[in-house]
PDB file of N, CA, C and O in Angstrom, chain B, residues numbered from 101:
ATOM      1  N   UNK B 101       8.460  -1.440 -12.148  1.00  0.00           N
ATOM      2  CA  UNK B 101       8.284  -0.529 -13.262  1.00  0.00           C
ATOM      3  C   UNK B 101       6.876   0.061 -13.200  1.00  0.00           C
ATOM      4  O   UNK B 101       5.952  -0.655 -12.816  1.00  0.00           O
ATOM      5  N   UNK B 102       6.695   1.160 -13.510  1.00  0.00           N
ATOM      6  CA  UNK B 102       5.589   2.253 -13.588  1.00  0.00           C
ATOM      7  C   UNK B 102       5.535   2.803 -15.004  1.00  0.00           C
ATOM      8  O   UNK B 102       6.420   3.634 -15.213  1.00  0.00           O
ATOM      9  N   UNK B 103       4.785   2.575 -15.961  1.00  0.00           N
ATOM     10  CA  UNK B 103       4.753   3.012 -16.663  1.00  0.00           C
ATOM     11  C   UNK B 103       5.912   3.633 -17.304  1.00  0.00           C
ATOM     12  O   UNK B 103       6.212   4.821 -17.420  1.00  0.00           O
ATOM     13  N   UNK B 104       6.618   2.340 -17.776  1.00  0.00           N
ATOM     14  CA  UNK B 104       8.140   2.328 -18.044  1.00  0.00           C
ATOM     15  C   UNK B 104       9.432   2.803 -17.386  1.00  0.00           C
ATOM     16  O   UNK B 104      10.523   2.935 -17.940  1.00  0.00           O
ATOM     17  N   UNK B 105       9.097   3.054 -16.007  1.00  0.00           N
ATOM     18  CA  UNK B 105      10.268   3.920 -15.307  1.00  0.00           C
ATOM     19  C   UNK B 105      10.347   2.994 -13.980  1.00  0.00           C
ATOM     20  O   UNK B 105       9.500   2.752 -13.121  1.00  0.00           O
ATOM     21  N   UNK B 106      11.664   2.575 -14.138  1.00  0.00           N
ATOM     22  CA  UNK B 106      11.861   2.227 -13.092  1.00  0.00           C
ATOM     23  C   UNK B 106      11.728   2.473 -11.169  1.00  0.00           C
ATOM     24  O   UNK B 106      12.472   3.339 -10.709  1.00  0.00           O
ATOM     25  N   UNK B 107      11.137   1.988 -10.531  1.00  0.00           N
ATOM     26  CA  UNK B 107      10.972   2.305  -8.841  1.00  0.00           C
ATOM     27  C   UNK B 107      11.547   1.595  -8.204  1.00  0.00           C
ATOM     28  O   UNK B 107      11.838   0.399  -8.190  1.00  0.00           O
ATOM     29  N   UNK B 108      11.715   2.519  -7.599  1.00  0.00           N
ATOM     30  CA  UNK B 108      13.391   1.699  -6.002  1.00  0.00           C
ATOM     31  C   UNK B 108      12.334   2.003  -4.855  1.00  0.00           C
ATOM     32  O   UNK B 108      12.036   3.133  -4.469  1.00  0.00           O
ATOM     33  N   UNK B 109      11.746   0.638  -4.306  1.00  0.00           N
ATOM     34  CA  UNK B 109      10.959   0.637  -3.164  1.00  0.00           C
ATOM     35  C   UNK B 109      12.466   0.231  -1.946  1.00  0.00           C
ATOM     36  O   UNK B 109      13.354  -0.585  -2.196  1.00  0.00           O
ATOM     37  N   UNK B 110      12.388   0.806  -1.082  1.00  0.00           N
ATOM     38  CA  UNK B 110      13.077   0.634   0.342  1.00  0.00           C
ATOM     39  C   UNK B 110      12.572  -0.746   0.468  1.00  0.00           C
ATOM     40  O   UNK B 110      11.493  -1.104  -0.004  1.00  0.00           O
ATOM     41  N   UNK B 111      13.599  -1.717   1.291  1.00  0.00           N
ATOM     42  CA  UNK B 111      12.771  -2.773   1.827  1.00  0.00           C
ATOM     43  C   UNK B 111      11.345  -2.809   2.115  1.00  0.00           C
ATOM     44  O   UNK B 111      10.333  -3.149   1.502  1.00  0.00           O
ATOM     45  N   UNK B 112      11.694  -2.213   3.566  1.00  0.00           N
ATOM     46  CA  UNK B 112       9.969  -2.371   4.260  1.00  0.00           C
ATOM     47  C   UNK B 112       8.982  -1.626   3.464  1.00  0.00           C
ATOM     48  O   UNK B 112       7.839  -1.756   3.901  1.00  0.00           O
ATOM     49  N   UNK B 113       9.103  -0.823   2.337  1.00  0.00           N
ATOM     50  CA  UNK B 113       7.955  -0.432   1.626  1.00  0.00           C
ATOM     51  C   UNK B 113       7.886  -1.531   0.577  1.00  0.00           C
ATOM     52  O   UNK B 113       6.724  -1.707   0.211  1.00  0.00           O
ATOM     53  N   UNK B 114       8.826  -2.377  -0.059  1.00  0.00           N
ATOM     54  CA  UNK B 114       8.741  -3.453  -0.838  1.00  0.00           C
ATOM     55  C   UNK B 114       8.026  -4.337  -0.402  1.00  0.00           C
ATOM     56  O   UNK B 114       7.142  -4.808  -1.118  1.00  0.00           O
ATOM     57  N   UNK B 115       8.294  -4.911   1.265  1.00  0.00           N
ATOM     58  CA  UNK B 115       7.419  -5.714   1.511  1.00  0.00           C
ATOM     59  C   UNK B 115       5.723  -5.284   1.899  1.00  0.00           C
ATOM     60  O   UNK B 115       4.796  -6.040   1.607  1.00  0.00           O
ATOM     61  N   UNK B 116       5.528  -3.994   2.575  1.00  0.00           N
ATOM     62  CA  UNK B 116       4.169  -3.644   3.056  1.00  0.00           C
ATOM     63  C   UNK B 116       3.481  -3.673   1.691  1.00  0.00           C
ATOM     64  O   UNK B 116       2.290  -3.893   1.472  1.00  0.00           O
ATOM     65  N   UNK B 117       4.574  -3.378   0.707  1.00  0.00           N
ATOM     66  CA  UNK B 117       3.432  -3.154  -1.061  1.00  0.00           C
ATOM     67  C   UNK B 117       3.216  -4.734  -1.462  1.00  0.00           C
ATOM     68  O   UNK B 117       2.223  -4.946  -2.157  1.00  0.00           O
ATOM     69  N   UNK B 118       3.872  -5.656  -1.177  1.00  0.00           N
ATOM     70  CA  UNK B 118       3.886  -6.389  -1.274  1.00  0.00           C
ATOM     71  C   UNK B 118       3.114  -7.155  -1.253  1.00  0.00           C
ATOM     72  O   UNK B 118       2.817  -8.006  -2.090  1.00  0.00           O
ATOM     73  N   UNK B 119       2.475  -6.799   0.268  1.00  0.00           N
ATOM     74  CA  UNK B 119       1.391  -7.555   1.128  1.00  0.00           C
ATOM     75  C   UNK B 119       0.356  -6.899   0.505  1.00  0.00           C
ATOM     76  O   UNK B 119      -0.622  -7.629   0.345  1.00  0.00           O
ATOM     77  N   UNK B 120       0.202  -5.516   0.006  1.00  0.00           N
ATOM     78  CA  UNK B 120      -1.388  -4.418  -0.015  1.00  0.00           C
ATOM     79  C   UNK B 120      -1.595  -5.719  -1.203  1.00  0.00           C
ATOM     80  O   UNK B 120      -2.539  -6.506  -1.126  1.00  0.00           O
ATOM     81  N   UNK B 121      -0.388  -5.793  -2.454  1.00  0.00           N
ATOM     82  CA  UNK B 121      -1.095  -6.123  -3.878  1.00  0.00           C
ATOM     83  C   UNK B 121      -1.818  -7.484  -3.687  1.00  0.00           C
ATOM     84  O   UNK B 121      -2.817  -7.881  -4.285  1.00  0.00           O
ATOM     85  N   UNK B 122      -0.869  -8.313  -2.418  1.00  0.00           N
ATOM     86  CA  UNK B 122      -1.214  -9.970  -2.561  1.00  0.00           C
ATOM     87  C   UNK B 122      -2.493 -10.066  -2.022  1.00  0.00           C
ATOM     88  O   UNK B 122      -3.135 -11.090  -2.255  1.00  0.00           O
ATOM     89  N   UNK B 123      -2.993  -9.149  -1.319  1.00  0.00           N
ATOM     90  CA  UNK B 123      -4.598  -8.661  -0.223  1.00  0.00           C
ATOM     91  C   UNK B 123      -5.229  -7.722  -1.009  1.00  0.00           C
ATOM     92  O   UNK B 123      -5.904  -6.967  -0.309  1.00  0.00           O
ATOM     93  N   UNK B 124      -5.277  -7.478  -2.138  1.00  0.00           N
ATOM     94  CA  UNK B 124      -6.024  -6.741  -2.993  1.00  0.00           C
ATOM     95  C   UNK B 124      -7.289  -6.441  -2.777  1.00  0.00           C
ATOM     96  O   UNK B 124      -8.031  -7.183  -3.420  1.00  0.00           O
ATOM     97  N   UNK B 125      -7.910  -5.559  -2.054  1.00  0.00           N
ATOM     98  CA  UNK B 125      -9.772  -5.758  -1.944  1.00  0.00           C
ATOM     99  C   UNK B 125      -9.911  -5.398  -0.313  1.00  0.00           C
ATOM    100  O   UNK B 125     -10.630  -4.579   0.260  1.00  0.00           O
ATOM    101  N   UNK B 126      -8.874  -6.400   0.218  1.00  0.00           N
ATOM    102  CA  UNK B 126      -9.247  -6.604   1.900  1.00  0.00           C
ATOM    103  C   UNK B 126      -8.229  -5.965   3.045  1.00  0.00           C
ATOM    104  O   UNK B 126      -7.032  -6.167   3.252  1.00  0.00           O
ATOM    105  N   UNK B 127      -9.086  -5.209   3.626  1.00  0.00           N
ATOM    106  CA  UNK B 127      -9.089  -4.282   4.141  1.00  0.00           C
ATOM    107  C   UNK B 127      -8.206  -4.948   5.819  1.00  0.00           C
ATOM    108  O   UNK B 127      -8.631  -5.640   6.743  1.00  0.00           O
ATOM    109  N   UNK B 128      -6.385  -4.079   5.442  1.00  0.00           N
ATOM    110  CA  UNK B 128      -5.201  -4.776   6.549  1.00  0.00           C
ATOM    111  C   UNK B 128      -5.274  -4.019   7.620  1.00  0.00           C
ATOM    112  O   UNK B 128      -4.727  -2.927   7.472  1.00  0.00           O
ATOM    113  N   UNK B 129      -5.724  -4.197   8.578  1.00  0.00           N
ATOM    114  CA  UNK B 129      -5.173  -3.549   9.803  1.00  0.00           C
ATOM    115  C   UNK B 129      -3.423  -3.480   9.929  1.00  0.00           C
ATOM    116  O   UNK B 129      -2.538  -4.226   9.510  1.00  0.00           O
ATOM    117  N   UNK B 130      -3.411  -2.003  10.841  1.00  0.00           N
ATOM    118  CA  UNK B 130      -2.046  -2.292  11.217  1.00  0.00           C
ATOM    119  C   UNK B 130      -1.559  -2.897  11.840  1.00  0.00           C
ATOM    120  O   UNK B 130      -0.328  -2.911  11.881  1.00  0.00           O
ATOM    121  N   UNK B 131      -2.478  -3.824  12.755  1.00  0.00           N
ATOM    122  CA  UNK B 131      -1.168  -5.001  13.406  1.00  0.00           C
ATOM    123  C   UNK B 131      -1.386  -5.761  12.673  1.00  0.00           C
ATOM    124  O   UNK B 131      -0.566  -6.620  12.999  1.00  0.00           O
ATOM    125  N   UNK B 132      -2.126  -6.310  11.513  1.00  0.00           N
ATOM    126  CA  UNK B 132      -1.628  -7.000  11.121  1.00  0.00           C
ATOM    127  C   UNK B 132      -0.419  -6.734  10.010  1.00  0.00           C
ATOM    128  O   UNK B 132       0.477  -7.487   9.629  1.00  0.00           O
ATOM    129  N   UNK B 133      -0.571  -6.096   9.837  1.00  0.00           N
ATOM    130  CA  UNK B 133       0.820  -5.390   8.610  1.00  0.00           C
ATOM    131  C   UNK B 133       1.901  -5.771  10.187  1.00  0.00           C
ATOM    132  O   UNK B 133       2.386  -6.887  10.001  1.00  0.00           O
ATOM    133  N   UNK B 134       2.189  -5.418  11.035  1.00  0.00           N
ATOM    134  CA  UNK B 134       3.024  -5.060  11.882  1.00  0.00           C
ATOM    135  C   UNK B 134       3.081  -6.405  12.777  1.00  0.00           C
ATOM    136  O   UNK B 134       3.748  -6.189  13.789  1.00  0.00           O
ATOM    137  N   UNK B 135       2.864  -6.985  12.750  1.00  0.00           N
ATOM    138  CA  UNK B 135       2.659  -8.731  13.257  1.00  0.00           C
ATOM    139  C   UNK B 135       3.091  -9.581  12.578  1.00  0.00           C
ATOM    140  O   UNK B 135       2.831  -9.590  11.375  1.00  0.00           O
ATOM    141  N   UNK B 136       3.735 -10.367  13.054  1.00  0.00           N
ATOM    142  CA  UNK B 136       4.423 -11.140  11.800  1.00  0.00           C
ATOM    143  C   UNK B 136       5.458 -10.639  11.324  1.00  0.00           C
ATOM    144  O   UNK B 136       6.255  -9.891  11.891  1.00  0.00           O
ATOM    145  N   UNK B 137       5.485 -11.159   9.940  1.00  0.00           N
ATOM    146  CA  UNK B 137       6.489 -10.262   9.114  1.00  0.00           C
ATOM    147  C   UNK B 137       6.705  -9.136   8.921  1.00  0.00           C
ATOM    148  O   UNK B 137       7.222  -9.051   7.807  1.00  0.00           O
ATOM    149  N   UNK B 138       6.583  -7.942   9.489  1.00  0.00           N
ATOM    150  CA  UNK B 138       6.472  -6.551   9.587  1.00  0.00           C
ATOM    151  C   UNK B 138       7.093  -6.569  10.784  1.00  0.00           C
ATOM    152  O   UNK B 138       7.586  -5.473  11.051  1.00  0.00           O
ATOM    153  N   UNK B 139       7.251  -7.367  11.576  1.00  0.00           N
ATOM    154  CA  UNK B 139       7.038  -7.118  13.257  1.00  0.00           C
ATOM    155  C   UNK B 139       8.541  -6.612  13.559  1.00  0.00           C
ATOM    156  O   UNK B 139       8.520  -5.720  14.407  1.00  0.00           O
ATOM    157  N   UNK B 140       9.798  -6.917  13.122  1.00  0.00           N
ATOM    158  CA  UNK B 140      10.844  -6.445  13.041  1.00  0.00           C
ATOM    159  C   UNK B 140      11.148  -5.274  12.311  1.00  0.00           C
ATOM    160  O   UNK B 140      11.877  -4.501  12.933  1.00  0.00           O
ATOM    161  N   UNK B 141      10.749  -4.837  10.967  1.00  0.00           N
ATOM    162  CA  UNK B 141      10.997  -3.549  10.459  1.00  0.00           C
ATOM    163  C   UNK B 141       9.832  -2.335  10.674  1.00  0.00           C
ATOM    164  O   UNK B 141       9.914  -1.291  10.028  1.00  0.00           O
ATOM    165  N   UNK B 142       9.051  -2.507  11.368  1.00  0.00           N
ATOM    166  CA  UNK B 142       7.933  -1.488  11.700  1.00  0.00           C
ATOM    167  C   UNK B 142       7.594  -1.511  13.268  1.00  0.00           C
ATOM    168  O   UNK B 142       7.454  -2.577  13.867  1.00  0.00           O
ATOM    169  N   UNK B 143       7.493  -0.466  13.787  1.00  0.00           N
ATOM    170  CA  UNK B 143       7.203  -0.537  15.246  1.00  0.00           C
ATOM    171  C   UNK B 143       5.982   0.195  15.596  1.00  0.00           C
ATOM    172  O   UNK B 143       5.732   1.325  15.177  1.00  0.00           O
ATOM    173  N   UNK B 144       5.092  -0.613  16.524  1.00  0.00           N
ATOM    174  CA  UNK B 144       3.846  -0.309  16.273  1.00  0.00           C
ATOM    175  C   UNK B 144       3.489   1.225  16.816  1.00  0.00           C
ATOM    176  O   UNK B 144       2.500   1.904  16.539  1.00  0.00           O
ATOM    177  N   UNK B 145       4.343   1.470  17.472  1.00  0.00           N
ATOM    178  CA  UNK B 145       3.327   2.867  18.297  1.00  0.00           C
ATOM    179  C   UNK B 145       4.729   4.139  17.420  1.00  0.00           C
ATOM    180  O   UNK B 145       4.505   5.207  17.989  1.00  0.00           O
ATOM    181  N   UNK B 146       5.380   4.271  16.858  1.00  0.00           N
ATOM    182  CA  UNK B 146       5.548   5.094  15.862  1.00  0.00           C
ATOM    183  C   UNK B 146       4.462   5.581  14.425  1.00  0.00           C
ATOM    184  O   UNK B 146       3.396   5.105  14.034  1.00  0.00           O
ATOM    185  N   UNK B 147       4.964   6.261  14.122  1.00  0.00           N
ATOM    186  CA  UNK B 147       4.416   6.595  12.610  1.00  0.00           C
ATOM    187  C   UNK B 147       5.151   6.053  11.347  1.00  0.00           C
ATOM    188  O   UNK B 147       4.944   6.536  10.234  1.00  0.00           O
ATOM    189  N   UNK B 148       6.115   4.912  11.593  1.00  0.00           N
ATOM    190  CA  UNK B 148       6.721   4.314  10.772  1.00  0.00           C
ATOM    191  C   UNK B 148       5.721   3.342   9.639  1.00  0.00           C
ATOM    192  O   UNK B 148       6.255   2.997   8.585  1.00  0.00           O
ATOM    193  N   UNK B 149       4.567   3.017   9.860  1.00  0.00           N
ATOM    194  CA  UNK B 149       4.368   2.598   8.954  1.00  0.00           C
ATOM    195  C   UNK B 149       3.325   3.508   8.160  1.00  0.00           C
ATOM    196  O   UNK B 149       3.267   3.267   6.954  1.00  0.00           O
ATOM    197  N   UNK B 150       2.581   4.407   8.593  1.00  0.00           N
ATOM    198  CA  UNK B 150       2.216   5.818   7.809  1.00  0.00           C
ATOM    199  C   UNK B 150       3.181   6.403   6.673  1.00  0.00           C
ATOM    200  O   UNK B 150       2.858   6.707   5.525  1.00  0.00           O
ATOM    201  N   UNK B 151       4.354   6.480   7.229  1.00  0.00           N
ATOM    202  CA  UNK B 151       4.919   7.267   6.317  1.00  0.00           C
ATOM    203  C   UNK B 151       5.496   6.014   5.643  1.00  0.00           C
ATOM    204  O   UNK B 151       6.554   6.577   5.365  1.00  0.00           O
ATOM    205  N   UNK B 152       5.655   4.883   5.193  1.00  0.00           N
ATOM    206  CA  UNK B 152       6.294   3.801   5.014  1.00  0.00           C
ATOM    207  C   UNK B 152       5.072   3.993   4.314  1.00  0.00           C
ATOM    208  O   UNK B 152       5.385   4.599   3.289  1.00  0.00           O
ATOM    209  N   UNK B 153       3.360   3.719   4.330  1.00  0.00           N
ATOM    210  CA  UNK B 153       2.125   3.816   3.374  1.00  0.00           C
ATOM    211  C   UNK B 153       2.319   5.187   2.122  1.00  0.00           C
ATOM    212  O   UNK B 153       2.068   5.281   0.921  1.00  0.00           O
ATOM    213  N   UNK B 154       2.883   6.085   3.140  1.00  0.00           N
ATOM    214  CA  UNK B 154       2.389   7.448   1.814  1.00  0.00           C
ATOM    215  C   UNK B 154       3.744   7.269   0.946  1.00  0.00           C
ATOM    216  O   UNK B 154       3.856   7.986  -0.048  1.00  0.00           O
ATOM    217  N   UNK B 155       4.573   6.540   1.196  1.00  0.00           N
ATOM    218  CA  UNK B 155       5.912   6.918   0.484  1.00  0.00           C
ATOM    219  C   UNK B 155       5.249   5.578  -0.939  1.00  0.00           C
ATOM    220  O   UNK B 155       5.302   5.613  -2.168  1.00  0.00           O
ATOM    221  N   UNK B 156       4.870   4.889  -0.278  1.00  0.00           N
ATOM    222  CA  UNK B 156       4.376   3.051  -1.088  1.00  0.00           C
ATOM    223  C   UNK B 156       3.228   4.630  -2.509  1.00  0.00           C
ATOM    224  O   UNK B 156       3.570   4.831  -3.674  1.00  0.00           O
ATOM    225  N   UNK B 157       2.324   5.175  -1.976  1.00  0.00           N
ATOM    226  CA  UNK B 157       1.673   5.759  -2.674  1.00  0.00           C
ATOM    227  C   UNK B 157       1.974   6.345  -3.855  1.00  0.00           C
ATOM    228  O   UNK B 157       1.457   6.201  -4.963  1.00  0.00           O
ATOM    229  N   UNK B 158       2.963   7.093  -3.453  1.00  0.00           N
ATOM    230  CA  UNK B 158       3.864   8.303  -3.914  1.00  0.00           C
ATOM    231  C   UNK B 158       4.587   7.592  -5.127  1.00  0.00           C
ATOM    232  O   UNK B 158       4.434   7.925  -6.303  1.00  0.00           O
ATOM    233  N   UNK B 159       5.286   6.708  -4.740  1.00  0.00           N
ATOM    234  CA  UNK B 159       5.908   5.722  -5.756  1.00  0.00           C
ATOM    235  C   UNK B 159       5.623   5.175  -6.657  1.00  0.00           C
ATOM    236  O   UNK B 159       6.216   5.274  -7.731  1.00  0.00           O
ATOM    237  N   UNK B 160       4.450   4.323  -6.398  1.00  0.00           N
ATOM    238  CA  UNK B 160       3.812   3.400  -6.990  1.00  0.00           C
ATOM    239  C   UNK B 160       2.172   4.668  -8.194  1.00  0.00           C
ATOM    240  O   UNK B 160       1.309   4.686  -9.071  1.00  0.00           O
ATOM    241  N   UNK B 161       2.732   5.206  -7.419  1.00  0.00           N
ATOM    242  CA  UNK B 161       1.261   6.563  -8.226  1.00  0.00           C
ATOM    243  C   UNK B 161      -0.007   5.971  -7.942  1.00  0.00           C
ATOM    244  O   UNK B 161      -0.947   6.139  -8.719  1.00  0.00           O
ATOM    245  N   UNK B 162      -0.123   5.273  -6.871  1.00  0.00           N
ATOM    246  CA  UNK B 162      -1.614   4.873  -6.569  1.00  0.00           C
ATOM    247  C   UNK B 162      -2.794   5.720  -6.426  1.00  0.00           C
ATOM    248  O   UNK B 162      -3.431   5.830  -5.379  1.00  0.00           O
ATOM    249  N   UNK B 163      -3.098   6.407  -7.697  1.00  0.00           N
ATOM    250  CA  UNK B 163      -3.892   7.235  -7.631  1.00  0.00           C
ATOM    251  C   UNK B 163      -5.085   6.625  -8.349  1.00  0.00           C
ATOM    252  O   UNK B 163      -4.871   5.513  -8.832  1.00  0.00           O
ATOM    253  N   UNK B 164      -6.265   7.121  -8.507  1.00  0.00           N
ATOM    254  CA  UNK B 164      -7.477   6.797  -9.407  1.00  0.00           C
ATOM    255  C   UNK B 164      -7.290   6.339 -10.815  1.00  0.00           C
ATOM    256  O   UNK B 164      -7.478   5.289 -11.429  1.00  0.00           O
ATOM    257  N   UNK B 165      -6.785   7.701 -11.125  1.00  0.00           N
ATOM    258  CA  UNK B 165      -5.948   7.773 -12.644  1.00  0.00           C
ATOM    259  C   UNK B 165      -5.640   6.459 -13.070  1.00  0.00           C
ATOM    260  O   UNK B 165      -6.199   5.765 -13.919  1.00  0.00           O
ATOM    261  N   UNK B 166      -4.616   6.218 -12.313  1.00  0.00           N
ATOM    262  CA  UNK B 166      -3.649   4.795 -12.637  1.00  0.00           C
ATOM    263  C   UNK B 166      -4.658   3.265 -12.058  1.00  0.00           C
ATOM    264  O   UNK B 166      -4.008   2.229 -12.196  1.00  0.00           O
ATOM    265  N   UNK B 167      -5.514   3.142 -11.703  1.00  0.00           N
ATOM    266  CA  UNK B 167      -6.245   2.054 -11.476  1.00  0.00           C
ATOM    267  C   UNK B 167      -6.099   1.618 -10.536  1.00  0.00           C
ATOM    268  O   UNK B 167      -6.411   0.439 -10.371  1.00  0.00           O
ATOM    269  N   UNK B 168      -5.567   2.364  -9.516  1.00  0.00           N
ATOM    270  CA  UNK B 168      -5.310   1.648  -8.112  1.00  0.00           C
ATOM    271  C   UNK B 168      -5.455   2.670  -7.330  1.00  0.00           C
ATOM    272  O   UNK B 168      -5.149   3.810  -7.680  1.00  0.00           O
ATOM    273  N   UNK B 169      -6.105   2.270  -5.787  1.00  0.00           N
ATOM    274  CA  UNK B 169      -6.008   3.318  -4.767  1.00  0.00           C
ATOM    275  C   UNK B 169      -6.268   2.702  -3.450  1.00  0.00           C
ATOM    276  O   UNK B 169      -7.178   1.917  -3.185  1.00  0.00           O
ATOM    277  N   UNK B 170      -5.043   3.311  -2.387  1.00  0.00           N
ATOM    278  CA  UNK B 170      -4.714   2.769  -1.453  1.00  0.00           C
ATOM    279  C   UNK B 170      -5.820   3.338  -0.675  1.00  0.00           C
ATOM    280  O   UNK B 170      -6.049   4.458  -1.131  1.00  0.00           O
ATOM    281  N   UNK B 171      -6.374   3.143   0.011  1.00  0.00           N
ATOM    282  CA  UNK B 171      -7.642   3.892   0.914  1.00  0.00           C
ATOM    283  C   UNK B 171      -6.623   3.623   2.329  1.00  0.00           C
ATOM    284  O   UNK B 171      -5.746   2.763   2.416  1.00  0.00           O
ATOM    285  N   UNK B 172      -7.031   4.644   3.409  1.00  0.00           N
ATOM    286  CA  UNK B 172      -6.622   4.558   4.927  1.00  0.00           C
ATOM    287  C   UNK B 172      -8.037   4.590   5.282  1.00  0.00           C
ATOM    288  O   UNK B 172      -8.862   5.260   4.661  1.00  0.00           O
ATOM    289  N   UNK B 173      -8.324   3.812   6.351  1.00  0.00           N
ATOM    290  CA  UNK B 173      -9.810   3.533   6.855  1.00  0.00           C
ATOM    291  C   UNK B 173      -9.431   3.955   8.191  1.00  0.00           C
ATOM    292  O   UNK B 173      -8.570   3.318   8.798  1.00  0.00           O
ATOM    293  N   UNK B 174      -9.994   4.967   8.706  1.00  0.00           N
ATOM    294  CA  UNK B 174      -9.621   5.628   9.763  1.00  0.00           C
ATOM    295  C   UNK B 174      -9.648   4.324  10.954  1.00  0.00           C
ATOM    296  O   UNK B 174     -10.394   3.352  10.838  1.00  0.00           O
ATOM    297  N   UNK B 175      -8.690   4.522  12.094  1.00  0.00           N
ATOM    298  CA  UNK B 175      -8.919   3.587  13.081  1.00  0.00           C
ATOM    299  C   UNK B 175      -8.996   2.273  12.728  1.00  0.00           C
ATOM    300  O   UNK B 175      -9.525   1.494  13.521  1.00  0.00           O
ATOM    301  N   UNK B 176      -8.578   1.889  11.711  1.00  0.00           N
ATOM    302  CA  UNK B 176      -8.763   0.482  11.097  1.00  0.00           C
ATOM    303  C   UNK B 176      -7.249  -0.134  10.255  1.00  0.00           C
ATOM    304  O   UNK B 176      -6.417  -0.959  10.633  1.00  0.00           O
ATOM    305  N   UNK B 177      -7.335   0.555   9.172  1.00  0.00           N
ATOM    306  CA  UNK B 177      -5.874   0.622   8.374  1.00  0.00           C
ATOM    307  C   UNK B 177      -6.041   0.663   7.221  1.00  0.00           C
ATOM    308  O   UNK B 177      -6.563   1.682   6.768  1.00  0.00           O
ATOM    309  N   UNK B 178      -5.642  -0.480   6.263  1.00  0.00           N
ATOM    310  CA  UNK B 178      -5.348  -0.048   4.649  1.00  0.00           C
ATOM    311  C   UNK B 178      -6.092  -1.156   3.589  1.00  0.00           C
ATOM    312  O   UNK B 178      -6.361  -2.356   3.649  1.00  0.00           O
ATOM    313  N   UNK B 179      -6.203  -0.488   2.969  1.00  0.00           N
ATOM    314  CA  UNK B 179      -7.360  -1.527   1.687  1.00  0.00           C
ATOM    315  C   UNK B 179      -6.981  -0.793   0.600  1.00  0.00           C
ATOM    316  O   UNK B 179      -7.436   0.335   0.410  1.00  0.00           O
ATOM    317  N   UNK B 180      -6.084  -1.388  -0.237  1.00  0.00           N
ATOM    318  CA  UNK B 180      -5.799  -1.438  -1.987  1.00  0.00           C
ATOM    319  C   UNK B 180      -7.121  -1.756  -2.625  1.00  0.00           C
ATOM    320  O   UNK B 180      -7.803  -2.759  -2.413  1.00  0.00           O
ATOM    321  N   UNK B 181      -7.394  -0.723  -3.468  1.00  0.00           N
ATOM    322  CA  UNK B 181      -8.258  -1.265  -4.077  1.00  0.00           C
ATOM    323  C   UNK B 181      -7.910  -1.106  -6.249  1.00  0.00           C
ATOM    324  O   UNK B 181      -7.233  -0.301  -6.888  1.00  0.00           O
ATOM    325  N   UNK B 182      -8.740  -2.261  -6.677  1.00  0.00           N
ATOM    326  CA  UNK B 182      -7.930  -2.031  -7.971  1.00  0.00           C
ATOM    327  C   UNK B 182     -10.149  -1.484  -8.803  1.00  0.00           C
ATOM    328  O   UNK B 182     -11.289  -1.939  -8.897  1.00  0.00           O
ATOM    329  N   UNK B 183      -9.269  -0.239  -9.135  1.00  0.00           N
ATOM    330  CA  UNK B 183     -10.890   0.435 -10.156  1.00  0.00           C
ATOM    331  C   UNK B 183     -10.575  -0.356 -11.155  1.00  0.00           C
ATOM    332  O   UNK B 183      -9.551  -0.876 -11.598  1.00  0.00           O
ATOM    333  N   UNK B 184     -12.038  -0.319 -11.482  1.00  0.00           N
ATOM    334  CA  UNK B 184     -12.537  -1.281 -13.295  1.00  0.00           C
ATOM    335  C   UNK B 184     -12.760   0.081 -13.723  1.00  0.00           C
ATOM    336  O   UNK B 184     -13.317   0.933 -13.031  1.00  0.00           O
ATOM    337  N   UNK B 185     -12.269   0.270 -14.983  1.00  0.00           N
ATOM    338  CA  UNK B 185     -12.430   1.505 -15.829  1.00  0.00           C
ATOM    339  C   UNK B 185     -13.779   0.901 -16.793  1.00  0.00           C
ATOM    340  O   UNK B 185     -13.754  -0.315 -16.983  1.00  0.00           O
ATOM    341  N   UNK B 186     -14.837   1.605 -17.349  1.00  0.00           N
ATOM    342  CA  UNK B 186     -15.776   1.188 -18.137  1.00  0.00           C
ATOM    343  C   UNK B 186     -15.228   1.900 -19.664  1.00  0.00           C
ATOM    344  O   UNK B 186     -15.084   3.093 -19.933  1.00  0.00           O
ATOM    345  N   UNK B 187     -15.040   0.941 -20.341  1.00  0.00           N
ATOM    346  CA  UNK B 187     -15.317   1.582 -22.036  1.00  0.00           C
ATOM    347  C   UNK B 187     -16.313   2.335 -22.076  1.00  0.00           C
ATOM    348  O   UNK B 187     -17.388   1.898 -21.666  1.00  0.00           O
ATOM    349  N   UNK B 188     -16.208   3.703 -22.595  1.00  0.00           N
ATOM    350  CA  UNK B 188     -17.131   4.541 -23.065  1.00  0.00           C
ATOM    351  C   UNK B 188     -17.610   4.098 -24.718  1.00  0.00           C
ATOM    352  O   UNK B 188     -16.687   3.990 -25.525  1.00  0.00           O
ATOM    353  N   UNK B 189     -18.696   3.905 -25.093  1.00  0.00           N
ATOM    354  CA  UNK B 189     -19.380   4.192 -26.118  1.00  0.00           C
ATOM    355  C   UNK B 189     -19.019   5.206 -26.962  1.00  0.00           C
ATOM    356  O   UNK B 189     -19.706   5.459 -27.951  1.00  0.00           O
TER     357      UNK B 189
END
């Protein structure tokens, strides 16, 4: 649920979101997303897990706004990060 509306994650985006929220902060390479438990539904030298990331985005509204944002670290991979909003005065 998203702000009361239900989301239908695909498997392998259920599990890659899965992994970003349980790694919150720390920054996943793609083999490791793709190693292991990934290692059957993602194949490494496609763009399957790119578009498997922007669809997780898209869904989930991981934008600023909403307190969350997926960063791509070029040549590296993916880091969820969760913003602290400050009370304004």
């Amino acid at each position: 649920m998203c702000k009361g509306v239900p989301i239908r994650l695909k498997p392998k985006e259920f599990i890659v979101a899965l992994e970003f929220f349980q790694n919150l902060g720390r920054l996943l390479t793609k083999e490791q997303l793709i190693s292991g438990f990934c290692a059957e539904i993602l194949n490494k030298d496609s763009r399957t897990m790119d578009v498997c990331v922007c669809n997780i985005c898209k869904k989930l509204q991981l934008h600023e706004e909403n307190g969350f944002v997926l960063q791509t670290i070029y040549a590296r991979g993916y880091q969820l990060l969760a913003l602290k909003h400050q009370a304004l005065n």
